[in-house]
N, C-alpha and C positions, 0 to 999 in steps of 0.2 A: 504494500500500500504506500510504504514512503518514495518508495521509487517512480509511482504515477506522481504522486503528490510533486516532487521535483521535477517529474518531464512538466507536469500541467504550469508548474510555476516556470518555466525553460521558455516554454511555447508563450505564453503571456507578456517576458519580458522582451524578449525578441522580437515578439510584436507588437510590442507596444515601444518600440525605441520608431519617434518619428510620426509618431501619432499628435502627439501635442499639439504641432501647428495645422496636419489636417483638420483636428476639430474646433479648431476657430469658426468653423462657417457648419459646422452641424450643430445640431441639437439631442440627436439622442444617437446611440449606437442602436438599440432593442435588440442585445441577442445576435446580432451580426456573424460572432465567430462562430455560433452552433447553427445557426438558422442561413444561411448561406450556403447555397448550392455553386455557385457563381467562383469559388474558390476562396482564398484567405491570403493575404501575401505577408511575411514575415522577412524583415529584410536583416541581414547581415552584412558583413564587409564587403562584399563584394557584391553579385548581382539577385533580385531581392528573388526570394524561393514561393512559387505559389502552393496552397493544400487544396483538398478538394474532400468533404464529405460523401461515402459513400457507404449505402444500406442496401441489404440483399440478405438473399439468401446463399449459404457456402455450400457449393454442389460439390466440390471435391480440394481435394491437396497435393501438389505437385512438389515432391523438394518442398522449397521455400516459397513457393507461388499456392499462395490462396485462389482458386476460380472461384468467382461471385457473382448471380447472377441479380441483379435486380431489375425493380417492378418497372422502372423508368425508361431503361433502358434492353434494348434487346440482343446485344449482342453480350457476352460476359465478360466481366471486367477484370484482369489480373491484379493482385494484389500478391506485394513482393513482402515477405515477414523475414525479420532477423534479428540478431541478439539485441539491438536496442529498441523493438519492438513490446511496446507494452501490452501487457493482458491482465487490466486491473479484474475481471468475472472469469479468470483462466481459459487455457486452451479452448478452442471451438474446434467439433468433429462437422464432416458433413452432414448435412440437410438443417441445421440450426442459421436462423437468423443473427449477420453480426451488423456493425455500426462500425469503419473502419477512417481515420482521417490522414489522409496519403498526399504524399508528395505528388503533383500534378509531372515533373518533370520526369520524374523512374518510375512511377508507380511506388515507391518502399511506404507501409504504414510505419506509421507514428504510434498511433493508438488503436488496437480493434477489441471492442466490448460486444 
């Protein structure tokens, strides 16, 4: 649990480096980082990294390649898992529904609950 706890405080600070003067002209965020299909950009030193939420169902396990199919879309989505991949509700087998927040650029999750 402390290890999501530090990814979750990782992925906040990182995205929030440079937010400040974006919200001079907003007024609310509402849930943005969960509720955004649209992606997430979190920037670092160099060139800034987009995430992308993604919910399905896990038909199978390849290696380290999760196949995911979900409802939105109809082709299946690969989802790349590895040692810094967290799993705060543990492993998922196939045919279980996950919630996975991936790198838009590899595919690698982040998080898959």
């Amino acid at each position: 649990m402390k290890q999501f706890i530090y990814l979750c405080a990782c992925v906040v600070i990182i995205g929030c480096q440079g937010v400040a003067p974006s919200l001079a002209g907003e007024a609310s965020l509402g849930g943005a980082l969960i509720q955004s299909n649209k992606g997430i950009q979190a920037q670092s030193g160099q060139s800034p990294t987009q995430f992308q939420n993604v919910e399905g169902t896990l038909k199978e396990i390849q290696g380290n390649v999760y196949v995911v199919e979900g409802e939105a879309t109809k082709e299946p989505i690969r989802v790349e898992v590895g040692k810094d991949t967290a799993f705060p509700n543990g492993q998922k087998e196939p045919g279980q529904m996950l919630q996975a927040l991936i790198s838009t650029s590899d595919g690698h999750a982040l998080i898959i609950r």
